[in-house]
FIMILUM-914991 format. One record per residue (C-alpha): residue number from 1; residue in three letters; x, z, y. Coordinates in steps of 0.001 Angstrom, whole numbers. Layout:
SITE   num   residu        xx        zz        yy
SITE   NUM      ala         X         Z         Y
...
END
This chain:
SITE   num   residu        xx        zz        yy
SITE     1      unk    123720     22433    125516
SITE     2      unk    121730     22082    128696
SITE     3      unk    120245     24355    130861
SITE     4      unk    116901     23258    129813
SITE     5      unk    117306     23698    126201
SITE     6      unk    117546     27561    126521
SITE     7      unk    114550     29754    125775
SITE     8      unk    113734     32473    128244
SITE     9      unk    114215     36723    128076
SITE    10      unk    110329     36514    127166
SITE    11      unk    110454     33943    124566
SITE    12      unk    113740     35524    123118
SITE    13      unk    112152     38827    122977
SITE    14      unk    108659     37756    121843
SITE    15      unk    110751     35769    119165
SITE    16      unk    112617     39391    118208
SITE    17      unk    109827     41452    118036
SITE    18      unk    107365     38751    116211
SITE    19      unk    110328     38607    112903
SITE    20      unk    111000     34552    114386
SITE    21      unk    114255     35390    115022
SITE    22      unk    116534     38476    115190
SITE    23      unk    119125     39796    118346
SITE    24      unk    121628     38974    115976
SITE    25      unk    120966     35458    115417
SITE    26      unk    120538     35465    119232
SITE    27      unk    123607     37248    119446
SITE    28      unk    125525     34486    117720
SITE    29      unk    124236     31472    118886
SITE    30      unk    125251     33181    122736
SITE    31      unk    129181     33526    121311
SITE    32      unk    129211     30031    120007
SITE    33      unk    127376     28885    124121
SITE    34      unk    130195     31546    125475
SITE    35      unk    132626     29487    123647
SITE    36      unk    131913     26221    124977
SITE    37      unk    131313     26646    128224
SITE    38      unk    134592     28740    128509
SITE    39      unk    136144     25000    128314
SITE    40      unk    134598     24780    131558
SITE    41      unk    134314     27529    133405
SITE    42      unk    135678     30789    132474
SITE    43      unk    136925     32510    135729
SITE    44      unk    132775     33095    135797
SITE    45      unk    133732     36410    133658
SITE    46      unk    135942     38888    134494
SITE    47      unk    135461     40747    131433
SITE    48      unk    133431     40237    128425
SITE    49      unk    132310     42001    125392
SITE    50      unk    134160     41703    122166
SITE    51      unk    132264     39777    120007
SITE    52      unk    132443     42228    117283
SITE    53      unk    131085     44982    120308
SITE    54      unk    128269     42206    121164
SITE    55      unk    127086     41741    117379
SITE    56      unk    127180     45282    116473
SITE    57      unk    124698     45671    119444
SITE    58      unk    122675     43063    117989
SITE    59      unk    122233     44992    114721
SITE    60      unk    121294     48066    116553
SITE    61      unk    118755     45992    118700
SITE    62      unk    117273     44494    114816
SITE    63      unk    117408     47845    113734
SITE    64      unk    115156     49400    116808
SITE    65      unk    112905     46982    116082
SITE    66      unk    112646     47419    112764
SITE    67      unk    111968     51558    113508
SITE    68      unk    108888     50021    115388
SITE    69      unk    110068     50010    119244
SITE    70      unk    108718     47844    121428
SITE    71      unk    111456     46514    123238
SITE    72      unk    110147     44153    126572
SITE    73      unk    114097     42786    125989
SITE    74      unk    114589     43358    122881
SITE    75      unk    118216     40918    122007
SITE    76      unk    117544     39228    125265
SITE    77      unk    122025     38922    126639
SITE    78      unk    122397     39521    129714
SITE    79      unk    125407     39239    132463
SITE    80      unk    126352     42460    135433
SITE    81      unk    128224     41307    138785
SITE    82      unk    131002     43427    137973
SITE    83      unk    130559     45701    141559
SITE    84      unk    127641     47606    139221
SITE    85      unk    128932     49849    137051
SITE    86      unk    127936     49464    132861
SITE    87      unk    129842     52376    130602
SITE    88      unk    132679     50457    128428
SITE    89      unk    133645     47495    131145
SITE    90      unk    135921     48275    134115
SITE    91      unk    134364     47780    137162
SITE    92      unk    136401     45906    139247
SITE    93      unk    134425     44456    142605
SITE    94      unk    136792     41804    142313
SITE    95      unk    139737     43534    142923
SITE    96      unk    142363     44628    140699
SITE    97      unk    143463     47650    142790
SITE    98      unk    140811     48807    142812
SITE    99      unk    139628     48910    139664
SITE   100      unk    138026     52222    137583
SITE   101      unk    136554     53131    134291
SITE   102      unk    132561     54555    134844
SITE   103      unk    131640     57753    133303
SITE   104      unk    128169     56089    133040
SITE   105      unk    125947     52812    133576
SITE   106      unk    124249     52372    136820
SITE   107      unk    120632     53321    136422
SITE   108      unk    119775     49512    136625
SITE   109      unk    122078     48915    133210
SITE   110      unk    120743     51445    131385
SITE   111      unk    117123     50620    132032
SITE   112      unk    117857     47267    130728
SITE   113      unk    120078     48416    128020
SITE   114      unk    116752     50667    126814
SITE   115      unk    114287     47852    127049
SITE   116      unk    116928     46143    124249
SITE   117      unk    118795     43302    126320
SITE   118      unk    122453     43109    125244
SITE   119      unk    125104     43309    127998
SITE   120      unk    127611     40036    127354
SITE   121      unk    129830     40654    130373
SITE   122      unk    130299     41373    133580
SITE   123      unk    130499     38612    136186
SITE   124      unk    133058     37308    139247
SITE   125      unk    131787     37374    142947
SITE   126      unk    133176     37428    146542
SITE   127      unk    135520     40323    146663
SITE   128      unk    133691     43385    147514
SITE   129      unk    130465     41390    147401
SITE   130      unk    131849     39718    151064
SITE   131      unk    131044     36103    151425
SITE   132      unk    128201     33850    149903
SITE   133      unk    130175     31281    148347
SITE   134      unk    131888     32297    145154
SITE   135      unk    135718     31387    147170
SITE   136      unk    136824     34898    147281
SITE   137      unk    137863     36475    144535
SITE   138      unk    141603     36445    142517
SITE   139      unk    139829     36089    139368
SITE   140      unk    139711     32571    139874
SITE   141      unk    136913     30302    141731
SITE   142      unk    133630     29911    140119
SITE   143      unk    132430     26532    140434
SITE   144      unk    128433     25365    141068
SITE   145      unk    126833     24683    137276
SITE   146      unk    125632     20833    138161
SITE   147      unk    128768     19633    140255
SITE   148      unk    132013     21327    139941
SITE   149      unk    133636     20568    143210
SITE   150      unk    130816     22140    145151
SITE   151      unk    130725     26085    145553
SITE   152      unk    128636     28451    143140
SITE   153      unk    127398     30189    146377
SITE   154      unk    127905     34043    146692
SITE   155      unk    128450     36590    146354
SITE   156      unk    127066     36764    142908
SITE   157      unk    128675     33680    141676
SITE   158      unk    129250     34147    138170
SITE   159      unk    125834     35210    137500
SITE   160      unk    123941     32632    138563
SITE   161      unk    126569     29974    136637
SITE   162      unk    126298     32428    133532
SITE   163      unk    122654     31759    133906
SITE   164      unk    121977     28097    135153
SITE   165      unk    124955     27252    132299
SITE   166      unk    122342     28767    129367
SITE   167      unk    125149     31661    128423
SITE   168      unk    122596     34215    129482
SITE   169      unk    119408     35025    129381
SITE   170      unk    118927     36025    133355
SITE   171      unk    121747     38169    134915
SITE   172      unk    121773     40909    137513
SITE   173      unk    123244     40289    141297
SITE   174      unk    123418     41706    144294
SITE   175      unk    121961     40776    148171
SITE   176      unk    123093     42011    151001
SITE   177      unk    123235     39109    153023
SITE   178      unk    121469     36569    150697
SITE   179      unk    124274     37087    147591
SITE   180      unk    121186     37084    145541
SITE   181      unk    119391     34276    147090
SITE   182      unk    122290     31468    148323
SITE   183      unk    123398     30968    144690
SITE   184      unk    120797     30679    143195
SITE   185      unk    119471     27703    145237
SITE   186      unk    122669     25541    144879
SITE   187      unk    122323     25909    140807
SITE   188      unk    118554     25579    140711
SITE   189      unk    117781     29499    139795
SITE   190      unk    115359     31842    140957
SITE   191      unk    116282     34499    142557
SITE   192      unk    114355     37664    143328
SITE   193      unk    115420     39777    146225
SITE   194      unk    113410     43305    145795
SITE   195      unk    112199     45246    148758
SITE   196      unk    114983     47890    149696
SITE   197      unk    114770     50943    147465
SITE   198      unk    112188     49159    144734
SITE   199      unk    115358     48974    142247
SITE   200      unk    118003     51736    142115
SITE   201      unk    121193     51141    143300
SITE   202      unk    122808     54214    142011
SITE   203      unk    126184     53150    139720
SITE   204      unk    126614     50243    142605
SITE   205      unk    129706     49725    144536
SITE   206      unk    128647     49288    148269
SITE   207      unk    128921     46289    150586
SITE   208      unk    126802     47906    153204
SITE   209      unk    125226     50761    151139
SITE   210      unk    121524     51141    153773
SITE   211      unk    120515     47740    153024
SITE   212      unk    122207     46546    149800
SITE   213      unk    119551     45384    146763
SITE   214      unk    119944     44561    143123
SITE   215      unk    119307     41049    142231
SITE   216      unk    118474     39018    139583
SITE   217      unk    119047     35601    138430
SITE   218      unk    116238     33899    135914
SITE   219      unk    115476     30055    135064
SITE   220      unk    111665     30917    135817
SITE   221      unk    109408     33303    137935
SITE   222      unk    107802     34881    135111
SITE   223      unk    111092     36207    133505
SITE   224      unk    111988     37599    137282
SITE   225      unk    108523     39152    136805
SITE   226      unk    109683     40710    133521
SITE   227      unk    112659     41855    134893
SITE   228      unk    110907     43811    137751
SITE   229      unk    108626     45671    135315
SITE   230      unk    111543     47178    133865
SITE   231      unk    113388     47967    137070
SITE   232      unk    111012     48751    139662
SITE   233      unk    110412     52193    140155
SITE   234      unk    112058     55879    141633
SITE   235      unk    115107     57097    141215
SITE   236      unk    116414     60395    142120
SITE   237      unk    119619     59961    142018
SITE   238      unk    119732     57000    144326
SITE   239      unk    118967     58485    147746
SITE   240      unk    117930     55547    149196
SITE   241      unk    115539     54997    146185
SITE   242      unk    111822     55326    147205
SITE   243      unk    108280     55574    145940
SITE   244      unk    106955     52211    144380
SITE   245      unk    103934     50669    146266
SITE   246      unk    103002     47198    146283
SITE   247      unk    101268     45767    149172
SITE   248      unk     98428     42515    148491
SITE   249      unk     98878     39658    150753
SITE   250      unk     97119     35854    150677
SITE   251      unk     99563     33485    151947
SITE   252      unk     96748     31465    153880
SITE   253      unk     99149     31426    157123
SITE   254      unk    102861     30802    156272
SITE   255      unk    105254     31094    159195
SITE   256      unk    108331     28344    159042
SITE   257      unk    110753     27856    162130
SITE   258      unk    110335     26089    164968
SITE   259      unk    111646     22216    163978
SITE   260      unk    113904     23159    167189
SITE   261      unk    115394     26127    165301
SITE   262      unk    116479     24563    162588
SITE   263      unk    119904     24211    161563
SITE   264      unk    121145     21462    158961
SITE   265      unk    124743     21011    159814
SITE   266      unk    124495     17242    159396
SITE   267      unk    122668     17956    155786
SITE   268      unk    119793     15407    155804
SITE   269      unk    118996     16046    152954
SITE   270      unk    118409     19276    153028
SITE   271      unk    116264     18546    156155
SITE   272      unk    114072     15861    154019
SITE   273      unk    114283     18092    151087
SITE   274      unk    112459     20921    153061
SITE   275      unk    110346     18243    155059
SITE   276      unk    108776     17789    151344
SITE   277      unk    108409     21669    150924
SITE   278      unk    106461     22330    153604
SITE   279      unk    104303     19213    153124
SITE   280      unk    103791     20976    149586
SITE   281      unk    102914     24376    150848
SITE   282      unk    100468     23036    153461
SITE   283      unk     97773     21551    151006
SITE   284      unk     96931     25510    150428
SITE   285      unk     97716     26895    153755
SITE   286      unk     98239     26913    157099
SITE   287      unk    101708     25820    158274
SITE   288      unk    102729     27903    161469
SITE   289      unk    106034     27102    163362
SITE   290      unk    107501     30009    164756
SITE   291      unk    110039     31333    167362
SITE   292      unk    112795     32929    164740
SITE   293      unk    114903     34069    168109
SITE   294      unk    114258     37794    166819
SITE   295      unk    115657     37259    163113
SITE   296      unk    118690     35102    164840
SITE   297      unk    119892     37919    166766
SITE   298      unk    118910     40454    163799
SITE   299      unk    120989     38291    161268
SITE   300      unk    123965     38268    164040
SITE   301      unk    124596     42138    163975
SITE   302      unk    125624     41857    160305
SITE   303      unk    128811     40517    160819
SITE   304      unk    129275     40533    164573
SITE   305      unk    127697     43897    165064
SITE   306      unk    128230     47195    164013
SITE   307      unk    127183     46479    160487
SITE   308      unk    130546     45052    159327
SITE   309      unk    131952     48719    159717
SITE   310      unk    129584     49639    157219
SITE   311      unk    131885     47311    154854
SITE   312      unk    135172     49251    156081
SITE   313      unk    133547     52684    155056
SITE   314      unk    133030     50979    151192
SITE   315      unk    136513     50394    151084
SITE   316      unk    138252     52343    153764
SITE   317      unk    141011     54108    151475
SITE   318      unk    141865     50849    149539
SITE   319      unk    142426     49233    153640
SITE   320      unk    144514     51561    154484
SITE   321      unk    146635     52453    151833
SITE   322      unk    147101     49160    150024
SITE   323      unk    145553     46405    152253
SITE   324      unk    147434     43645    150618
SITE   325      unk    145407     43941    147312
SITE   326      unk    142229     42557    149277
SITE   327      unk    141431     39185    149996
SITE   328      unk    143111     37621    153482
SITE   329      unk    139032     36711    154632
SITE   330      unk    137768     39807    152980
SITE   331      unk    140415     42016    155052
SITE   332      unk    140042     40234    158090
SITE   333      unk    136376     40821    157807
SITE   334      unk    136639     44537    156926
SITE   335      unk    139318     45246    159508
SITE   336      unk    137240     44180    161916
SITE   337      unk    134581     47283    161380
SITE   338      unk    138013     49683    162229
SITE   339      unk    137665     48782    165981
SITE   340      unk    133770     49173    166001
SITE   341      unk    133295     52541    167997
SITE   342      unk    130524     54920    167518
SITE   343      unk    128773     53697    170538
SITE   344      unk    128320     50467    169193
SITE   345      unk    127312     51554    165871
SITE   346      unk    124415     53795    167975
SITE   347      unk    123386     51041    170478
SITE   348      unk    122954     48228    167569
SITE   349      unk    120616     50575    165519
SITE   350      unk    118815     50623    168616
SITE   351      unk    118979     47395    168920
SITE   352      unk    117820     46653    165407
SITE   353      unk    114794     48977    166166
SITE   354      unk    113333     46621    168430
SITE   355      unk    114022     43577    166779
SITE   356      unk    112277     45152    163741
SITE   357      unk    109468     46112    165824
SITE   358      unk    109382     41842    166839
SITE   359      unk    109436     40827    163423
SITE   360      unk    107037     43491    162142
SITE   361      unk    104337     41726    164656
SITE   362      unk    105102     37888    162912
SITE   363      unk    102903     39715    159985
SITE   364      unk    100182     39561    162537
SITE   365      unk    100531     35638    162878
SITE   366      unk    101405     35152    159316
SITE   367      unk    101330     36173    155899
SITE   368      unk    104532     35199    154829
SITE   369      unk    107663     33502    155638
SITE   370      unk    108805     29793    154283
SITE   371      unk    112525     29661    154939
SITE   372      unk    115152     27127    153612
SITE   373      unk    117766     28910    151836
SITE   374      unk    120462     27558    153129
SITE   375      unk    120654     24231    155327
SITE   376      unk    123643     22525    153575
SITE   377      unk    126127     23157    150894
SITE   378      unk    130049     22646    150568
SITE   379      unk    132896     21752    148371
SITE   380      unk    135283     24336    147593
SITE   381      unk    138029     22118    149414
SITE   382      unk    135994     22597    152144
SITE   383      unk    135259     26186    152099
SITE   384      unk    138981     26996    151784
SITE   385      unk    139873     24742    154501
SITE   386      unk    137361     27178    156786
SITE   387      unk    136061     30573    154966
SITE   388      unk    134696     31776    157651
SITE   389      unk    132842     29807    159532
SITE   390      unk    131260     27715    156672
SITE   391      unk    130047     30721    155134
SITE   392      unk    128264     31539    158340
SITE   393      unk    126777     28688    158007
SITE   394      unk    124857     29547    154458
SITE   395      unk    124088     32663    155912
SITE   396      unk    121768     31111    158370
SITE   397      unk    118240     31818    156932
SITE   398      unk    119500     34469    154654
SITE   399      unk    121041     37510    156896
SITE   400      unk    118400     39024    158595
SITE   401      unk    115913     39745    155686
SITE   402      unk    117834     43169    154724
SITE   403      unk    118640     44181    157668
SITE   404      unk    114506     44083    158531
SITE   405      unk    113491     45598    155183
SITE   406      unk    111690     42317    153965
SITE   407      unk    111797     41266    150194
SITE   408      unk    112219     37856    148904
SITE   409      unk    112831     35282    146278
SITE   410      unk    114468     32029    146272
SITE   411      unk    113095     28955    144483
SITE   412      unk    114012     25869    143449
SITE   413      unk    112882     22992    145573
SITE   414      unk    114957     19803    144849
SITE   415      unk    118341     18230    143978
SITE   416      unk    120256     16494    146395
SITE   417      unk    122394     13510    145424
SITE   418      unk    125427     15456    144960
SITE   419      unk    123583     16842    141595
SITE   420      unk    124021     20671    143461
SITE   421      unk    120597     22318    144359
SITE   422      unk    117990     23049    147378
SITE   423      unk    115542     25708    147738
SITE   424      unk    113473     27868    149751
SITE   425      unk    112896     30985    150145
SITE   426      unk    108997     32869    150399
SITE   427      unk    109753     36284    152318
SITE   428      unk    107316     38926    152979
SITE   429      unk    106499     42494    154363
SITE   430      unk    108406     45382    152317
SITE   431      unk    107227     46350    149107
SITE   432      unk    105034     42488    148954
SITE   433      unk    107590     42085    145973
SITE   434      unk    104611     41161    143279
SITE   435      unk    102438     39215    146201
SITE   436      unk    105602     36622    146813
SITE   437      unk    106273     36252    143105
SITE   438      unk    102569     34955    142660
SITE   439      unk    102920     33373    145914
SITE   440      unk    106137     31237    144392
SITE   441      unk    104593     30672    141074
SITE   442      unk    101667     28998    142793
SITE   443      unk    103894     27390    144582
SITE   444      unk    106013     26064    141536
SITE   445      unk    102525     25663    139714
SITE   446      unk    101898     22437    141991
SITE   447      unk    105376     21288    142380
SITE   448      unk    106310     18113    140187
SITE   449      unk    110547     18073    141159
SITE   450      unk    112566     16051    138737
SITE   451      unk    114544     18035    135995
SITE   452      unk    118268     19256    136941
SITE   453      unk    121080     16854    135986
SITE   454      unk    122462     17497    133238
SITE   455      unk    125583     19988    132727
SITE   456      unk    128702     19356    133788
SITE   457      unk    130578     20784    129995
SITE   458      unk    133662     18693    130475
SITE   459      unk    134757     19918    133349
SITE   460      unk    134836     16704    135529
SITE   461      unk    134256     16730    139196
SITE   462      unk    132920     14743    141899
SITE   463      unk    136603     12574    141945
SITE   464      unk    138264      9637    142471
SITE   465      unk    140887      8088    140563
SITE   466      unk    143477      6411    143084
SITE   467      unk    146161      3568    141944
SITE   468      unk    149803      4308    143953
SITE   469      unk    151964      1497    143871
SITE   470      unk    155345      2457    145697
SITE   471      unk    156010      5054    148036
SITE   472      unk    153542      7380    146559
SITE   473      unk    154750      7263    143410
SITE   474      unk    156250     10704    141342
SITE   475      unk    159467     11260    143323
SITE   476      unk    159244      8726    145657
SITE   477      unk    159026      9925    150139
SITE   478      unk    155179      9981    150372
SITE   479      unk    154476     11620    147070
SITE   480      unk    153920     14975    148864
SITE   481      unk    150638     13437    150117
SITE   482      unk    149078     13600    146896
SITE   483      unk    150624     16710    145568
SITE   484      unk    149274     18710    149156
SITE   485      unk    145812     17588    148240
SITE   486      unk    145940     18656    144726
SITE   487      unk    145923     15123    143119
SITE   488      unk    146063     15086    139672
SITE   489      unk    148142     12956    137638
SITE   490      unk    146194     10763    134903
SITE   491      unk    148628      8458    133795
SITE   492      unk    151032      5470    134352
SITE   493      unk    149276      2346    134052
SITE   494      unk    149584     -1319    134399
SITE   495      unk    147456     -3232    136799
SITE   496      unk    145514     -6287    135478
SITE   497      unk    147898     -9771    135672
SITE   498      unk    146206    -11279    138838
SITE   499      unk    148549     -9280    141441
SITE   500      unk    151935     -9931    143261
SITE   501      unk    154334     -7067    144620
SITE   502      unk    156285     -7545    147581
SITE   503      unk    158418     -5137    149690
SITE   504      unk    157490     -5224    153205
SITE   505      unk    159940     -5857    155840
SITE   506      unk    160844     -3047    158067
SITE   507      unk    158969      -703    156544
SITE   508      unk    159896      3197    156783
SITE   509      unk    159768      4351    154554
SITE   510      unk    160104      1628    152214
SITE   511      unk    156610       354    150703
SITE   512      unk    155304     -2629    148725
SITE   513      unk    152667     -4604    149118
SITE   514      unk    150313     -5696    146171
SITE   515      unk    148271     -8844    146616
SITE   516      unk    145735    -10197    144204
SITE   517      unk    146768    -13524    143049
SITE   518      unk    146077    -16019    140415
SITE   519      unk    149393    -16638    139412
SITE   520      unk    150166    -13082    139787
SITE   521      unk    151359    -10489    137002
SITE   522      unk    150660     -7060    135616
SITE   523      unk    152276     -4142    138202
SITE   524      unk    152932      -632    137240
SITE   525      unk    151052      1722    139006
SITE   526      unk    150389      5692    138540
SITE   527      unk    147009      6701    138850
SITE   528      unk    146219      9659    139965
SITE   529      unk    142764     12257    140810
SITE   530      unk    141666     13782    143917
SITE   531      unk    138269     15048    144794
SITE   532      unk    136075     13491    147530
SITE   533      unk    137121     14999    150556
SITE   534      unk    140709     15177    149311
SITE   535      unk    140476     11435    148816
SITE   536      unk    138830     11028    152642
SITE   537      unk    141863     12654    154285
SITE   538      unk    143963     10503    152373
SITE   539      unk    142521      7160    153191
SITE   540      unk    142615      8055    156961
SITE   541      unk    146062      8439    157066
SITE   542      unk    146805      4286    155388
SITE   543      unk    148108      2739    157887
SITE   544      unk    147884      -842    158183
SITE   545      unk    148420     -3371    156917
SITE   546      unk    147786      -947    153897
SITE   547      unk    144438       -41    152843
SITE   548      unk    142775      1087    150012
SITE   549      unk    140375     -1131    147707
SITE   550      unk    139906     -1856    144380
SITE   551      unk    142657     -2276    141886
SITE   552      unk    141807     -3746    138166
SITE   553      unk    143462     -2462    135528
SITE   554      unk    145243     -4313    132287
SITE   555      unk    142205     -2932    130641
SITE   556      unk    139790     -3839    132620
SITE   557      unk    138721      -861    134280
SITE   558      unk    138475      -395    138106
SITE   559      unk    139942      2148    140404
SITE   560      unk    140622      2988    143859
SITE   561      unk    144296      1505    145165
SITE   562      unk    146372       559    147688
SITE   563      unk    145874     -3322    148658
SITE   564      unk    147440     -5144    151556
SITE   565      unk    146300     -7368    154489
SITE   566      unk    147438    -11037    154353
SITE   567      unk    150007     -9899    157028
SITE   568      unk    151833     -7335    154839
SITE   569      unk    153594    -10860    153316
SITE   570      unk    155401    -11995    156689
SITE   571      unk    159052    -11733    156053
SITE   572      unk    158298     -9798    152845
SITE   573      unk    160428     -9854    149612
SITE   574      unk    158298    -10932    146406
SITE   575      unk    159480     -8682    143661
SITE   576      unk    156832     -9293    141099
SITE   577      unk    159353    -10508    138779
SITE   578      unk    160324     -6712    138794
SITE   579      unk    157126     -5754    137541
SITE   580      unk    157248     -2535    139930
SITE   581      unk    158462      -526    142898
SITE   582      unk    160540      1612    141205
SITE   583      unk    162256     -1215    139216
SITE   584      unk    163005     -2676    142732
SITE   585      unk    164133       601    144670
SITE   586      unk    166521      1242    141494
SITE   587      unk    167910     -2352    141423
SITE   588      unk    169042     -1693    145435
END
């Protein structure tokens, strides 16, 4: 099972409705994809269907159809970021506290639900939909589709892996600060960003309630196209709802930063990756570099303005009364909005004004916007190590479009080395929602990128097996420095017979020192699994005449391990005949 082998929400429900297949056939083949990939990844649900619940839906899908409906997604399955509400799932907004039963679906579920998709779950995110990378939540970490040590991106994590791992046929997110847009571009997804208001948001838990969207997650543009049909449209219950209108544009002119503005974060990839975009976009149109000052400061007030109170009111009761059930970087984040005063909340709306006014006039220079979605990506070591100011970082090209009432959709736009992937984004006026998606399937049209890697179904991340020969070892002084990067044990080994052990003189704490020789022997080692960065930190702290190489195993196969300088033997002991360090330390 690959992402590429899937068939789209179109071709499902064309399938469906043609007598090809049936929802229930659909149904099944999604519980055996749920199944395997749940070997993988499963903290991407936090709670799922029964499959008994998802095949009777199937039947009553088959049986609509046979009635004579004509369902636009009829048996397509589907995934919810479990902050919108669909009737028979808690809805949890990654929180446990603060968990409740709905009444009813948002109005979002149940148009989907009536154009015959299939709900299969609902999906994990940032806490409270805070953070776009996928690191915040105590259902567990969901991990990018292509590269498991690298972040899904968030806030809507689990849908885009539900999607980009084939479970689903497209899945819904949310976007307040590019939660809609930042994962999809690190699994290779689409993501469409709706103008504020085009899709109800009624049945959604808030993050900041004026400019949070619905979002969804597709393999293609055209499914994100089918999607909107269904969505797009008024709804009186959602008071921020509003009338639909769709405004033409020709993107002859499209408006990219200033090569001064841009921010990589040491990602040259990235840079080259977007280098290539533009080149692509500019055999159509006009390339214009422009001063993004104005959407800068716009995107700062988010967080460091008045905006981040906006996230207190969601959740005020839950911060006062039980503040220990929310994340330590969601809470420090949310607590931040309790010391914003209502002067500040005034003077940044005026603030906003005129920074809306600035980038209302860039649609005078150009037609649309050509942004990278993010400038870099990280491990989840990394993110951990500093939650805060890495996801800043993603947030880069994504917080201001909101906050300015711009739509937008994220597209694919290459792979970096690291398997994980890069896009950009095409952003336009509000309500230019179908203009950009014709815009970005034009621009896919003439794009030849290489497929995706393949999935990542065994689980195995971007790693590196290290050989410890003495004072690492289980038990042993130094072990700690494996177990406080979260090394993994793989086995206990014996090296190849071409090395020599000897205990180093004056060494504290005790260590050997293993030499390849000719007339050497075969030395027990443990071998053990770190990821990259893990196994960075680890090497900078060998100190000589340590260092790390490569050790050969008795069966031939080669692994990182400690070696020694020709100095490490001055004085030494040779204890090969021991055939180990721990044979050695128990001997003394």
């Amino acid at each position: 099972m690959t992402r590429l082998d899937r068939q789209s929400p179109a071709a499902i429900a064309t399938a469906i409705r043609g007598g090809k297949t049936s929802a229930l056939k659909v149904a099944q083949e999604t519980l055996a994809r749920l199944d395997a990939y749940d070997k993988v990844q499963p903290q991407i649900w936090i709670s799922r269907a029964a499959p008994t619940e998802l095949l009777a839906a199937a039947r009553a899908v088959d049986a609509r159809i046979a009635a004579g409906e004509q369902l636009p997604l009829a048996g397509v399955p589907f995934a919810v970021k479990d902050n919108i509400d669909v009737a028979g799932f808690e809805t949890t907004a990654g929180c446990p506290a603060f968990a409740y039963s709905p009444a009813a679906s948002a109005t979002v579920a149940e148009q989907l639900l009536a154009a015959g998709a299939i709900c299969v779950g609902k999906t994990n995110l940032d806490q409270f939909a805070t953070g776009l990378v996928g690191t915040r939540s105590p259902y567990g970490i969901p991990r990018n589709a292509y590269n498991l040590a690298y972040v899904s991106g968030g806030s809507s994590s689990g849908s885009a892996v539900a999607v980009a791992a084939g479970l689903v046929g497209f899945a819904l997110g949310t976007d307040t600060a590019g939660s809609g847009r930042v994962p999809a571009a690190f699994n290779h997804l689409v993501g469409f960003k709706p103008t504020k208001g085009r899709w109800s948001t009624q049945g959604l838990v808030p993050a900041c309630r004026t400019i949070d969207c619905i979002t969804v997650f597709t393999d293609n543009l055209s499914d994100a196209r089918l999607v909107d049909d269904v969505l797009a449209g008024f709804d009186p219950a959602d008071p921020y709802s509003k009338p639909l209108a769709n405004v033409s544009l020709q993107p002859t002119r499209i408006g990219v930063p200033r090569r001064d503005q841009r921010a990589w974060f040491g990602d040259s990839q990235s840079e080259y990756l977007y280098d290539q975009a533009i080149a692509r976009l500019a055999a159509d149109a006009e390339i214009i570099e422009l001063d993004i000052s104005p959407l800068n400061e716009a995107a700062s007030l988010l967080y460091n303005g008045p905006w981040v109170a906006e996230r207190t009111a969601a959740i005020e009761n839950l911060l006062a009364n039980k503040p220990d059930a929310i994340d330590e970087t969601v809470r420090q984040i949310t607590e931040a909005g309790l010391r914003k005063t209502a002067v500040e909340v005034f003077n940044g709306i005026y603030r906003l004004a005129d920074l809306k006014r600035q980038a209302d006039a860039l649609w005078n220079e150009v037609d649309m916007l050509a942004f990278p979605t993010t400038g870099t990506t990280y491990r989840v070591a990394e993110l951990l190590a500093a939650p805060i100011a890495l996801n800043s970082n993603l947030g880069f090209y994504t917080n201001f479009v909101n906050l300015l009432d711009m739509a937008a959709v994220a597209v694919p736009a290459g792979t970096r080395s690291n398997g994980t992937g890069f896009g950009i984004t095409l952003i336009g006026a509000a309500d230019s929602d179908h203009a950009l998606l014709d815009a970005a399937e034009t621009y896919r049209g003439t794009v030849e990128l290489p497929a995706p890697p393949e999935l990542d179904l065994e689980g195995k991340m971007e790693s590196v097996k290290l050989a410890v020969v003495g004072a690492h070892l289980k038990d042993m002084p130094l072990h700690w420095q494996l177990t406080s990067r979260d090394a993994e044990f793989v086995g206990s080994f014996e090296t190849a017979p071409t090395y020599r052990l000897y205990a180093i003189a004056d060494s504290v704490p005790p260590k050997p020192a293993l030499v390849h020789s000719g007339d050497g022997a075969s030395i027990k080692v443990e071998v053990y699994q770190l990821d990259v960065s893990a196994f960075g930190s680890f090497v900078a702290e060998v100190p000589a005449p340590l260092a790390i190489g490569n050790v050969t195993l008795a069966d031939g196969t080669t692994v990182k391990g400690f070696v020694a300088e020709s100095r490490a033997t001055d004085g030494a002991e040779d204890i090969t005949d021991l055939g180990g360090w721990r044979a050695y330390i128990e001997a003394k």
